[in-house]
FIMAR-669808 format. One record per atom (N, C-alpha, C, CB): residue in three letters; residue number from 0; x negated, y, z; atom name. Coordinates in nm, 3 decimals. Each point is the difference from the previous one (the first is absolute). Glycine has a CB too. Layout:
N
{"Ala",NUM,{X,Y,Z},"CA"}
...
This chain:
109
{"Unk",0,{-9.215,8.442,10.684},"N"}
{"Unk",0,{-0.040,0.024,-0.136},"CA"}
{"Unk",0,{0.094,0.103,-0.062},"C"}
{"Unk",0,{-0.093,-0.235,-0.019},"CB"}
{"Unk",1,{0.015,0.314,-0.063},"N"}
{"Unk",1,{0.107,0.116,-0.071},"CA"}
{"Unk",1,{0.082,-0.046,-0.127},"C"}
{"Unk",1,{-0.170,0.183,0.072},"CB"}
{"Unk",2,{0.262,-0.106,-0.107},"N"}
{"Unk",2,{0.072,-0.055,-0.132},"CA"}
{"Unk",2,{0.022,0.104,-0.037},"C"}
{"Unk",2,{0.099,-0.192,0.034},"CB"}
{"Unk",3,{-0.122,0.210,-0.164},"N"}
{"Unk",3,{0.010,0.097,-0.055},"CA"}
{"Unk",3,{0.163,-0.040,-0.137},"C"}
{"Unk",3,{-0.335,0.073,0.085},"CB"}
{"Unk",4,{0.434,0.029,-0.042},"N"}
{"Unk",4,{0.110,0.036,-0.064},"CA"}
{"Unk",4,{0.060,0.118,-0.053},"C"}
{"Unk",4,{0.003,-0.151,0.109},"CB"}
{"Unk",5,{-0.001,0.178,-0.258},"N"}
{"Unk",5,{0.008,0.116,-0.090},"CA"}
{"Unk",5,{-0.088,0.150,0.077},"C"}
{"Unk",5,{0.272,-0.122,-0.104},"CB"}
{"Unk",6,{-0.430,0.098,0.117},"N"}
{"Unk",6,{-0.084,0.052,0.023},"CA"}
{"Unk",6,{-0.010,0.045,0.172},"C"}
{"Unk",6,{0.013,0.044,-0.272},"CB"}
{"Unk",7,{0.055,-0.134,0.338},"N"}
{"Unk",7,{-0.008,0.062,0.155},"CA"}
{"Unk",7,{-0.071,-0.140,0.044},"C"}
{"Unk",7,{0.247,0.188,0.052},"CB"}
{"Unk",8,{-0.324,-0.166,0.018},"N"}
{"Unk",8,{-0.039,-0.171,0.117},"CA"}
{"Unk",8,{0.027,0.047,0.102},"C"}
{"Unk",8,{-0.198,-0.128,-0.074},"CB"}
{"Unk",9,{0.241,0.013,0.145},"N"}
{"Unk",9,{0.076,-0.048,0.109},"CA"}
{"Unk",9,{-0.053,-0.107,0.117},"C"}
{"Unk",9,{0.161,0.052,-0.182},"CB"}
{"Unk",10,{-0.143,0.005,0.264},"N"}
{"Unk",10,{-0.122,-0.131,0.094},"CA"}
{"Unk",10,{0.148,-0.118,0.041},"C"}
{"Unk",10,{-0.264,0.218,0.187},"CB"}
{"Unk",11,{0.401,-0.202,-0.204},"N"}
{"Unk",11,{0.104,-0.079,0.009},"CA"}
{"Unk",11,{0.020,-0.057,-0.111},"C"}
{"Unk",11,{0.083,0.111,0.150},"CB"}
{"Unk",12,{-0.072,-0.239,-0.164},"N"}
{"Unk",12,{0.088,-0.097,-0.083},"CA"}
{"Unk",12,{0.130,0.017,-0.002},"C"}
{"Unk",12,{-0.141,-0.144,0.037},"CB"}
{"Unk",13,{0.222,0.144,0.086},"N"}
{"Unk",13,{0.115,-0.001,0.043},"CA"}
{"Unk",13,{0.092,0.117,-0.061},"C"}
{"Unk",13,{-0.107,-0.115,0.198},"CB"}
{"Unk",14,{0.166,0.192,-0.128},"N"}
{"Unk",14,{0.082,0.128,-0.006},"CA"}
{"Unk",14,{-0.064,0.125,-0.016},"C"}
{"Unk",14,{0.139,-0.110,0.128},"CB"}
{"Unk",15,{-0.131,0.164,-0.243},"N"}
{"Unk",15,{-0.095,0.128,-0.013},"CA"}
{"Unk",15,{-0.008,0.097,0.078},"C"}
{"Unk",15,{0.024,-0.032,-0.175},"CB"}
{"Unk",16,{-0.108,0.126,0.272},"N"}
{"Unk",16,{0.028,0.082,0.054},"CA"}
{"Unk",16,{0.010,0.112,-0.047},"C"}
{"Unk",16,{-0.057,-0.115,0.117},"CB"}
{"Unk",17,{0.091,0.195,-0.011},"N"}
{"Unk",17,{0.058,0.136,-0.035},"CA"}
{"Unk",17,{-0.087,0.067,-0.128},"C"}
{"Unk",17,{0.080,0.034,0.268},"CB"}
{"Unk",18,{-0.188,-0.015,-0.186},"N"}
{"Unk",18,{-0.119,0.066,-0.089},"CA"}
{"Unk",18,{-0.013,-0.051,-0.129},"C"}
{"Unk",18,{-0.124,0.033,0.189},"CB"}
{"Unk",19,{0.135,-0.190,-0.225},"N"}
{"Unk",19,{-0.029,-0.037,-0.124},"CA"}
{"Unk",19,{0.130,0.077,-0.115},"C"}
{"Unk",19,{-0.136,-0.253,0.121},"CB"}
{"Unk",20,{0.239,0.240,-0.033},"N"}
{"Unk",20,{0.142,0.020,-0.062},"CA"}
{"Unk",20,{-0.004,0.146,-0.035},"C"}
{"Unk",20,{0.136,-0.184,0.139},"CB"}
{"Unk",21,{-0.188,0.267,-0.061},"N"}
{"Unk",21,{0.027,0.161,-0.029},"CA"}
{"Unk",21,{-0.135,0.033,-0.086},"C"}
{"Unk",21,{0.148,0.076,0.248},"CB"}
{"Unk",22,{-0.248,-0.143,-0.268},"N"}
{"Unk",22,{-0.124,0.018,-0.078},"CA"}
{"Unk",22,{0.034,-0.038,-0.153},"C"}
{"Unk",22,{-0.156,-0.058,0.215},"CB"}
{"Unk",23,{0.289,-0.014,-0.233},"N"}
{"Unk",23,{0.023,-0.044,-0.118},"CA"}
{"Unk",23,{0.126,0.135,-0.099},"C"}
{"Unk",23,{-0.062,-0.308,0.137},"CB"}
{"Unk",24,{0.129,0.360,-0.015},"N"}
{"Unk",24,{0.098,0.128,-0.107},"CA"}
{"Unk",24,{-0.062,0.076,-0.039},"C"}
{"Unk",24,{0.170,0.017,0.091},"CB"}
{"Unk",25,{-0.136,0.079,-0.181},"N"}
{"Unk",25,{-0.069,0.064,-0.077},"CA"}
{"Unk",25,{0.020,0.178,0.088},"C"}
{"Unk",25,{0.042,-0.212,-0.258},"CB"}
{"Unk",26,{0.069,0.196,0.368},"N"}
{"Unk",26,{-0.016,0.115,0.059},"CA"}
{"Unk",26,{-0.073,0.046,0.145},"C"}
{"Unk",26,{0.184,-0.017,-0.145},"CB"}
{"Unk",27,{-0.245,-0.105,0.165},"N"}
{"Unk",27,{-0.089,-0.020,0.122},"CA"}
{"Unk",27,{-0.083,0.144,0.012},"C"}
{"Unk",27,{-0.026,-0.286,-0.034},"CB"}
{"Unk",28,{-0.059,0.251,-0.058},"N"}
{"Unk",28,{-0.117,0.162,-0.016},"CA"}
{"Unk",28,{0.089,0.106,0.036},"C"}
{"Unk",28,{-0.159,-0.054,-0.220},"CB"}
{"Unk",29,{0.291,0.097,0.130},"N"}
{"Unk",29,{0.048,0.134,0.060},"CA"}
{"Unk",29,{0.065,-0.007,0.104},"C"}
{"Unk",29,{0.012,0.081,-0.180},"CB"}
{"Unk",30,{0.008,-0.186,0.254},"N"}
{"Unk",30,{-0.021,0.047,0.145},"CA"}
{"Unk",30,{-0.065,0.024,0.109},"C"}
{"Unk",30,{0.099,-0.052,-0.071},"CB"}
{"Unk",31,{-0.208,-0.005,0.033},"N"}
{"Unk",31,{-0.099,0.038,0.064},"CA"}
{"Unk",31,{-0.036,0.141,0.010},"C"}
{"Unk",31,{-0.051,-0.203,-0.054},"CB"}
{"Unk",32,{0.033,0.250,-0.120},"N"}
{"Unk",32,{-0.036,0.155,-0.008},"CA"}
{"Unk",32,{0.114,0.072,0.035},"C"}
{"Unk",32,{-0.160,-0.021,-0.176},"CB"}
{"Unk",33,{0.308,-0.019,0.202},"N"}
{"Unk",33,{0.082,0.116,0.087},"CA"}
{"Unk",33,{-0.036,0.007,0.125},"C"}
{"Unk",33,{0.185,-0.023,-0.116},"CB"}
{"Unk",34,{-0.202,-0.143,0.152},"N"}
{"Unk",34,{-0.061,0.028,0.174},"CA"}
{"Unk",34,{-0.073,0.048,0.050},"C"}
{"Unk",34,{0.037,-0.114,0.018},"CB"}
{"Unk",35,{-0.177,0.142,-0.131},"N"}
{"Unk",35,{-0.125,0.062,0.056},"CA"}
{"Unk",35,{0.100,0.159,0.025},"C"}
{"Unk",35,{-0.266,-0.159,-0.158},"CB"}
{"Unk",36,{0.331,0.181,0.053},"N"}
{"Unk",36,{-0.040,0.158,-0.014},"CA"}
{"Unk",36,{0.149,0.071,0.147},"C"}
{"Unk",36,{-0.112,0.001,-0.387},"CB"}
{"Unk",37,{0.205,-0.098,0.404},"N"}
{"Unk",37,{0.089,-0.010,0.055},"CA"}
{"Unk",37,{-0.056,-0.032,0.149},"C"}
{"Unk",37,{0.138,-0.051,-0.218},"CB"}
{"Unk",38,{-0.273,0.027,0.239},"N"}
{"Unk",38,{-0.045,-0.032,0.101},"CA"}
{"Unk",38,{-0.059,0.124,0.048},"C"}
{"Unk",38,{-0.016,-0.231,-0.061},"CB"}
{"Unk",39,{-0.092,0.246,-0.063},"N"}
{"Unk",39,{-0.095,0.169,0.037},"CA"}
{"Unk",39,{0.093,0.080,0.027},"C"}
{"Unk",39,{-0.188,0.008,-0.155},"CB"}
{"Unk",40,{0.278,0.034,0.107},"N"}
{"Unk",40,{0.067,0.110,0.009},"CA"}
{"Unk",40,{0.087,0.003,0.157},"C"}
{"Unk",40,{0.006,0.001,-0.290},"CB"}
{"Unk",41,{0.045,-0.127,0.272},"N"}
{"Unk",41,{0.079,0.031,0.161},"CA"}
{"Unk",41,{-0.131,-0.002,0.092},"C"}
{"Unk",41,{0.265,-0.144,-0.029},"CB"}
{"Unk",42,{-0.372,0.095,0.047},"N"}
{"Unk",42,{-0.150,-0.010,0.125},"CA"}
{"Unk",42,{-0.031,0.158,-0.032},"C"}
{"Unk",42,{-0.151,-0.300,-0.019},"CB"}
{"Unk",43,{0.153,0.360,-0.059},"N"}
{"Unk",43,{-0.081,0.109,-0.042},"CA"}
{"Unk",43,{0.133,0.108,0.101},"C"}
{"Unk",43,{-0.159,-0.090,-0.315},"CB"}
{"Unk",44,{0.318,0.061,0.272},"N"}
{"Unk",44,{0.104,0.094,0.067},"CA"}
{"Unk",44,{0.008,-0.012,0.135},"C"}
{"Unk",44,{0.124,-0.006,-0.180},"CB"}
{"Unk",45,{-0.109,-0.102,0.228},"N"}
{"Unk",45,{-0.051,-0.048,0.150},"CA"}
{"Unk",45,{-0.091,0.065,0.042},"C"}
{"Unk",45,{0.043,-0.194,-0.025},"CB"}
{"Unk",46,{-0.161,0.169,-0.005},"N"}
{"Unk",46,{-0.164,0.036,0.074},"CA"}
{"Unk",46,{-0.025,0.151,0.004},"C"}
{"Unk",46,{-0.118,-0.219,-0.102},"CB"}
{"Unk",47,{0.195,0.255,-0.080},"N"}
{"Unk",47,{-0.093,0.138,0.009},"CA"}
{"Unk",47,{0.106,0.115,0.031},"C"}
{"Unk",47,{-0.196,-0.075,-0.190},"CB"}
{"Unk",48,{0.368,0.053,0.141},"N"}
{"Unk",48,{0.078,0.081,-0.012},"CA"}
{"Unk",48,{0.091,-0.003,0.207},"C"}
{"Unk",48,{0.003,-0.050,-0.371},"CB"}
{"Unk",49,{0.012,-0.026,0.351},"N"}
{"Unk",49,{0.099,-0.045,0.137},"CA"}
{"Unk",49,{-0.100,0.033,0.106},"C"}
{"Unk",49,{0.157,-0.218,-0.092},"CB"}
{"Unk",50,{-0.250,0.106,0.079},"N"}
{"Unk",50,{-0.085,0.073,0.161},"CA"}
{"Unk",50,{-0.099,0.077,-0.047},"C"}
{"Unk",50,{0.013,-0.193,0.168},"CB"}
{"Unk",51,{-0.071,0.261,-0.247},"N"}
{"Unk",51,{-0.078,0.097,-0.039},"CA"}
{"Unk",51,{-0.163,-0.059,0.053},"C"}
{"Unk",51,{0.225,0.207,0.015},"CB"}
{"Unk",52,{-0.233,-0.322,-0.013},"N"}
{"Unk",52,{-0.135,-0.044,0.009},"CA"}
{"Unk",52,{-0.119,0.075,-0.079},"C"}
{"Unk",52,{0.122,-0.210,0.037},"CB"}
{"Unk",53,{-0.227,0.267,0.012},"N"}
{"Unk",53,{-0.108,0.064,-0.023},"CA"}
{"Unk",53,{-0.100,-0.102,-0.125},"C"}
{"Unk",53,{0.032,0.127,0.280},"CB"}
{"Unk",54,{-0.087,-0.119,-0.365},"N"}
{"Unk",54,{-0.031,-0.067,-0.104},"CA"}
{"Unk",54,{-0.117,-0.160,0.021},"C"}
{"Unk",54,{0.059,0.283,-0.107},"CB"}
{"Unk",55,{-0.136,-0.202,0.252},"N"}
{"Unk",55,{-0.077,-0.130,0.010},"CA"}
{"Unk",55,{0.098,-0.101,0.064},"C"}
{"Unk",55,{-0.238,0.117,0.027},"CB"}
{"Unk",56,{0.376,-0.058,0.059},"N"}
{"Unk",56,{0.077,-0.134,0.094},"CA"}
{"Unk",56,{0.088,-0.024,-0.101},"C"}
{"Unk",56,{0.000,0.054,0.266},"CB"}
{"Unk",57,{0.036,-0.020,-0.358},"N"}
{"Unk",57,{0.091,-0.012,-0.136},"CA"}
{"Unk",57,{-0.071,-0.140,-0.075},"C"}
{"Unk",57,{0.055,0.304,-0.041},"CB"}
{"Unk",58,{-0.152,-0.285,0.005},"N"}
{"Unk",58,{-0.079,-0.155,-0.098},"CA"}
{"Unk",58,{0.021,-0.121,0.105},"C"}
{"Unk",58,{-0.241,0.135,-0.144},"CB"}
{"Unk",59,{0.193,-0.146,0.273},"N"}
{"Unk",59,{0.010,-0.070,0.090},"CA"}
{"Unk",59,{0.090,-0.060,-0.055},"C"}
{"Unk",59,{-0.080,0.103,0.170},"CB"}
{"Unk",60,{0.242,-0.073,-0.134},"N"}
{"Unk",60,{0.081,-0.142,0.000},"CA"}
{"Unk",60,{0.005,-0.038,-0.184},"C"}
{"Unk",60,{0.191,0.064,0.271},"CB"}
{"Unk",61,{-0.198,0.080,-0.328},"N"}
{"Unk",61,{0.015,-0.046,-0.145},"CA"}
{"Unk",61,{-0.091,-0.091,-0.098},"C"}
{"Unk",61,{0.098,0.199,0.036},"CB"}
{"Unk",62,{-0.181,-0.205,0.003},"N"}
{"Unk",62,{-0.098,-0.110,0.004},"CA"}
{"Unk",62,{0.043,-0.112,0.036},"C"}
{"Unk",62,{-0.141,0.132,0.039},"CB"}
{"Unk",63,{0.172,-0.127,0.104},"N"}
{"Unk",63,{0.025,-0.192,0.044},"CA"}
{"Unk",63,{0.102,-0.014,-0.139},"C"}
{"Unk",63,{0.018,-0.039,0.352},"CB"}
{"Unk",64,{0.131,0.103,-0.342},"N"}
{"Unk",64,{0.107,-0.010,-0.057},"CA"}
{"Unk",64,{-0.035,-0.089,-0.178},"C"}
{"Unk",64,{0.095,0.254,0.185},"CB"}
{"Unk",65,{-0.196,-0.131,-0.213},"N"}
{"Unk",65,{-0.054,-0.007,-0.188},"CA"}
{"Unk",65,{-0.078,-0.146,0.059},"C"}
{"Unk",65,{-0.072,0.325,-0.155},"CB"}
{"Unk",66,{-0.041,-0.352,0.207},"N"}
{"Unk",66,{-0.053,-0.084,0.045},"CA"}
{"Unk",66,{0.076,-0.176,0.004},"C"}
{"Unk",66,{-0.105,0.244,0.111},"CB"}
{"Unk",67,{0.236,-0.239,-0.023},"N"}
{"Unk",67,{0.103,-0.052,0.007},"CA"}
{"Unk",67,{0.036,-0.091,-0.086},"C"}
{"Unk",67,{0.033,0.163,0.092},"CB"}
{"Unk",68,{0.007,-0.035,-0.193},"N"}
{"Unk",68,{0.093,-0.030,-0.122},"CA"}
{"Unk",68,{-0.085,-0.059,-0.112},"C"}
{"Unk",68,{0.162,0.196,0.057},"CB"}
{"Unk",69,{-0.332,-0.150,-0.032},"N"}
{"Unk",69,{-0.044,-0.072,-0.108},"CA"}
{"Unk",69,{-0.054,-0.105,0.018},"C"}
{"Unk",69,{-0.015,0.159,-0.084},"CB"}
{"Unk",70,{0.021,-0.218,0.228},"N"}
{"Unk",70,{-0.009,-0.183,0.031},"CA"}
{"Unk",70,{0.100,-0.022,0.025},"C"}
{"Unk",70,{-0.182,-0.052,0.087},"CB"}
{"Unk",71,{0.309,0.082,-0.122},"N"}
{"Unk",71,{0.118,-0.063,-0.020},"CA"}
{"Unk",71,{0.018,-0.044,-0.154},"C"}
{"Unk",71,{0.091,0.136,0.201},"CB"}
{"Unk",72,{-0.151,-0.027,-0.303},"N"}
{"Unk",72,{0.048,-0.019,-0.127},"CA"}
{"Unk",72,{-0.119,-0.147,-0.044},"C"}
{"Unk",72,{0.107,0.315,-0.058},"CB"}
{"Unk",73,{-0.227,-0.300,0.110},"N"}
{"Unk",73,{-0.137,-0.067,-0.052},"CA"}
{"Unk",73,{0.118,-0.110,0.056},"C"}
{"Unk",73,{-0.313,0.141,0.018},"CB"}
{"Unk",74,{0.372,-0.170,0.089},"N"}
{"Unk",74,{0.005,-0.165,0.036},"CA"}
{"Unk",74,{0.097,-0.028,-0.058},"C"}
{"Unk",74,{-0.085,-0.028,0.202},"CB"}
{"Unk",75,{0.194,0.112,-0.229},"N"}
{"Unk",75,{0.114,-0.033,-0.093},"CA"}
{"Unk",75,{-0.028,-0.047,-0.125},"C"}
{"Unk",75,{0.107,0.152,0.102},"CB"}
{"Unk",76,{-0.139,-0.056,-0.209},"N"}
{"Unk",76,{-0.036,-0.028,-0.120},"CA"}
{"Unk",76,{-0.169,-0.104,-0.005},"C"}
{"Unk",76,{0.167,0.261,-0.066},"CB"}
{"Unk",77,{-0.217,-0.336,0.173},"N"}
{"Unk",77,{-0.116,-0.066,-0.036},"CA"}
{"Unk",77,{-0.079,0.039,-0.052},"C"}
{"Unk",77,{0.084,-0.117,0.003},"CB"}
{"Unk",78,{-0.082,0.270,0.041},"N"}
{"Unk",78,{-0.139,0.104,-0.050},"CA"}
{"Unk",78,{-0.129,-0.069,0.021},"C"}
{"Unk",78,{0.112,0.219,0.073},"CB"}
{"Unk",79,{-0.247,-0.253,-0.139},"N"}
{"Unk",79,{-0.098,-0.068,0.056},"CA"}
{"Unk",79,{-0.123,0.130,-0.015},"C"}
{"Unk",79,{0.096,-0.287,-0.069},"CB"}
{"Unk",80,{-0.108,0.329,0.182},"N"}
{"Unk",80,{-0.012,0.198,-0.005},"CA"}
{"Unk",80,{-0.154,-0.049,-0.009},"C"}
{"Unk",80,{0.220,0.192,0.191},"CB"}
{"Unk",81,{-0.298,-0.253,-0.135},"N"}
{"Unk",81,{-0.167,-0.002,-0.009},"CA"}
{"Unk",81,{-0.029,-0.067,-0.122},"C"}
{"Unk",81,{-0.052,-0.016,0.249},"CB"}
{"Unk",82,{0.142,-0.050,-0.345},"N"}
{"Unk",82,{-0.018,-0.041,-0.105},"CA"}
{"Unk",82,{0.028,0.100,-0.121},"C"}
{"Unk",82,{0.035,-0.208,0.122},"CB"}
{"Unk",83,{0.036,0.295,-0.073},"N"}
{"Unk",83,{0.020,0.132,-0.095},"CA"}
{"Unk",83,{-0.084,0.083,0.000},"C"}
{"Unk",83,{0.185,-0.006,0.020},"CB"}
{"Unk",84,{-0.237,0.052,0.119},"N"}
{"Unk",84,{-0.091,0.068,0.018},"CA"}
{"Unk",84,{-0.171,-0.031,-0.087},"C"}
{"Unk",84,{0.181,0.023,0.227},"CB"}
{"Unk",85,{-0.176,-0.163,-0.205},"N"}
{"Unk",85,{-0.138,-0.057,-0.042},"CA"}
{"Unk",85,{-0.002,0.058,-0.159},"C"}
{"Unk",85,{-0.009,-0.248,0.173},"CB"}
{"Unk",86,{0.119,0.139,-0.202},"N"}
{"Unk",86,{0.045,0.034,-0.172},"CA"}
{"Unk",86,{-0.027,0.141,-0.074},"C"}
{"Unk",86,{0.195,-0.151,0.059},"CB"}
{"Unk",87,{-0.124,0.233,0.037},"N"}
{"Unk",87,{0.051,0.152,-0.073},"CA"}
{"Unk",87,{-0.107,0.137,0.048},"C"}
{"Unk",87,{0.295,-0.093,0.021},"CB"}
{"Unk",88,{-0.363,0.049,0.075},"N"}
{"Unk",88,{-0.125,0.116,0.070},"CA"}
{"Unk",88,{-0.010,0.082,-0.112},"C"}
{"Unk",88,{-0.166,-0.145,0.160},"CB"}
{"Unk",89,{0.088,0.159,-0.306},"N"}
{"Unk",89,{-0.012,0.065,-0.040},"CA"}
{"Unk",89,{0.107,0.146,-0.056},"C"}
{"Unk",89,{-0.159,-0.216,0.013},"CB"}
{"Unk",90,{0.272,0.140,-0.011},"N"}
{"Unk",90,{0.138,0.096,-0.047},"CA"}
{"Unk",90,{0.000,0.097,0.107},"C"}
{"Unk",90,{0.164,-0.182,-0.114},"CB"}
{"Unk",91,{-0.167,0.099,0.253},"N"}
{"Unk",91,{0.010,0.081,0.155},"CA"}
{"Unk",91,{-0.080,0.125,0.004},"C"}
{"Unk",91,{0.018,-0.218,0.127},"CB"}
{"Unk",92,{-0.147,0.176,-0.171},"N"}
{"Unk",92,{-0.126,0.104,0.001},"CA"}
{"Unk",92,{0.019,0.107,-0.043},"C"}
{"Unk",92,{-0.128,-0.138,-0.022},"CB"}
{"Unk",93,{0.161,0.128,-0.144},"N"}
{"Unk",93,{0.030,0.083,-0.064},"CA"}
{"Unk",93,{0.127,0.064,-0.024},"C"}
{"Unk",93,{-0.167,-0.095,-0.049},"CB"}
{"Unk",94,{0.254,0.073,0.112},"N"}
{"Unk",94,{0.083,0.086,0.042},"CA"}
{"Unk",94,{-0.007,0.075,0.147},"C"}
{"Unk",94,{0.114,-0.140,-0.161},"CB"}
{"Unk",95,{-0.160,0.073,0.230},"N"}
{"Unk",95,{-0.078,0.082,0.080},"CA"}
{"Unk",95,{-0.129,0.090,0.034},"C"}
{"Unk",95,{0.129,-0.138,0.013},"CB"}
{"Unk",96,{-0.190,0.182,-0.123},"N"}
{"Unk",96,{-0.078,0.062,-0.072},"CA"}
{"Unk",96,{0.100,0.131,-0.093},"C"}
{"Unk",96,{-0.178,-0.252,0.007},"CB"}
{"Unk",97,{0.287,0.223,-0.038},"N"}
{"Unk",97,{0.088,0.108,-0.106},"CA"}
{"Unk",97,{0.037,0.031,0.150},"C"}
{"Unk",97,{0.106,-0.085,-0.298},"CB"}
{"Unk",98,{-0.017,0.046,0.343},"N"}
{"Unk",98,{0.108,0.039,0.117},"CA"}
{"Unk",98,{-0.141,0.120,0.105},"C"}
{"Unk",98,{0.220,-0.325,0.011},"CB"}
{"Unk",99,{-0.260,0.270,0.025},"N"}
{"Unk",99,{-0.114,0.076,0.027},"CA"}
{"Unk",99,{-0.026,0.124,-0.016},"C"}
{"Unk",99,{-0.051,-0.163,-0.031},"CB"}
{"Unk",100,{-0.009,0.151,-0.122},"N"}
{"Unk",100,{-0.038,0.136,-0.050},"CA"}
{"Unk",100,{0.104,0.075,-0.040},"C"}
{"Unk",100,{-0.191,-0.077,-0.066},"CB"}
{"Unk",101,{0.304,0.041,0.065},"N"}
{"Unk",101,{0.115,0.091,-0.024},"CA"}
{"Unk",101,{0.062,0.077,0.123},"C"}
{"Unk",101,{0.046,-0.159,-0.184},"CB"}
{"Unk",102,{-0.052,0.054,0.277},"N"}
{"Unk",102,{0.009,0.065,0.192},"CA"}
{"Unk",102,{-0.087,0.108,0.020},"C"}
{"Unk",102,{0.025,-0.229,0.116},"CB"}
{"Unk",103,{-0.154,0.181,-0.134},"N"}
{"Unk",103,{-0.087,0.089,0.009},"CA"}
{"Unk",103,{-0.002,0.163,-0.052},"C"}
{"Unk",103,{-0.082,-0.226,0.003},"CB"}
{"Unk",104,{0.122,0.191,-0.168},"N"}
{"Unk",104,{0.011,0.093,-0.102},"CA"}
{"Unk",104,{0.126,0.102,0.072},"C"}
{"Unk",104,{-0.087,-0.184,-0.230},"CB"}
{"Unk",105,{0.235,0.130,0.254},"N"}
{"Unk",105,{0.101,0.060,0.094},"CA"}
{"Unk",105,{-0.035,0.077,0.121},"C"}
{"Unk",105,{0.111,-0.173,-0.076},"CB"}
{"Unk",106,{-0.186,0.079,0.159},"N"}
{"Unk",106,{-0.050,0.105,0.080},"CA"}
{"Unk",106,{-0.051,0.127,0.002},"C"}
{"Unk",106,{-0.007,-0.159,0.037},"CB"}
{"Unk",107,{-0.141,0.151,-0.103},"N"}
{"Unk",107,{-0.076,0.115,-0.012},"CA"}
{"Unk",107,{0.062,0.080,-0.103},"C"}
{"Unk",107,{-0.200,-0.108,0.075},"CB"}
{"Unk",108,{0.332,0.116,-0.145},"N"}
{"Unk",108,{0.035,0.110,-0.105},"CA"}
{"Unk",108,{0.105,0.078,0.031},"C"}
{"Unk",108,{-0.073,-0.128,-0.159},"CB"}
């Protein structure tokens, strides 16, 4: 059974785990966002600068890596990602509809 304590649930009664404990500071989030970007940047110097990987063998590992990191963060923080997705589709759309036509717009000008 879950318990819910100062907005986190917990499937333990007992000793809080890690995850509940680091979901509760208030500097959790910015580490995450140093890690993402602390992550891209060294996969990106690796892949693209050091061995000069060609652009289609370049995404390959950077993918798994980004891939990785973002079912590491979903299981850490108790991301419930098909419940966001369900929820939020319309925001998705339509920013993917701007992002789009602005790619698009970049391109051809």
């Amino acid at each position: 059974m879950a318990v819910r304590q100062a907005g986190v649930v917990s499937a333990h009664q007992g000793r809080p785990r890690i995850v509940d404990t680091l979901a509760r500071l208030w500097w959790t989030p910015l580490l995450w966002v140093l890690a993402a970007g602390a992550l891209g940047f060294t996969t990106t110097a690796v892949f693209s600068a050091w061995l000069h990987l060609p652009r289609d063998w370049f995404l390959v590992p950077y993918l798994m890596v980004a891939g990785t990191f973002l079912y590491t963060y979903a299981r850490c923080s108790d991301l419930q990602l098909a419940e966001r997705l369900h929820r939020h589709w319309t925001w998705g759309v339509i920013g993917a509809v701007v992002v789009g036509a602005f790619m698009v717009w970049s391109v051809l000008r």
